[in-house]
N, C-alpha and C positions, 0 to 999 in steps of 0.2 A: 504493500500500500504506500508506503515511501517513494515508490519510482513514481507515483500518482503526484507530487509534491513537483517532479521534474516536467514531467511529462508534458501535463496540464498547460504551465507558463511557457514550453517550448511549443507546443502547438500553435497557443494564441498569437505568438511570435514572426513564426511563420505563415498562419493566417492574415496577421495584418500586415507581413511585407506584400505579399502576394493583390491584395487590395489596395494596397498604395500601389503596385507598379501597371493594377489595373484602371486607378485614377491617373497616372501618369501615361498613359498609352493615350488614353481618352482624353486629355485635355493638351497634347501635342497632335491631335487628329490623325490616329492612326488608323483607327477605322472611319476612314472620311469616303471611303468609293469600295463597298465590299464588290454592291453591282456591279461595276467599271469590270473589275479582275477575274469577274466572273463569265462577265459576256467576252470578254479579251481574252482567252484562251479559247473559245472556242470558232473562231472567226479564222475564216482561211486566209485570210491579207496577210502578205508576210512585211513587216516594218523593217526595213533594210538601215533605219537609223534609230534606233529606241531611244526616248528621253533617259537624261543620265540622271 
């Protein structure tokens, strides 16, 4: 029951990085064009110069 002592605070820990680096995704607009990437794979146009 001791390891429960550890455990517990190293969970929440890693929970709440994991949630800061998903408010950090989100508000550098990482998910700003999920649709763009999805219809752009499947398109036969080959783009001979891709955006860098």
């Amino acid at each position: 029951m001791e390891i429960l002592a550890i455990l517990i605070p190293v969970s929440l820990f890693l929970g709440g990085i994991g949630l800061a680096a998903f408010f950090w995704a989100m508000r550098t607009r990482q998910f700003d064009d999920p649709e763009g990437d999805a219809h752009r794979i499947l398109t036969k146009d080959w783009d001979d110069r891709p955006k860098p």
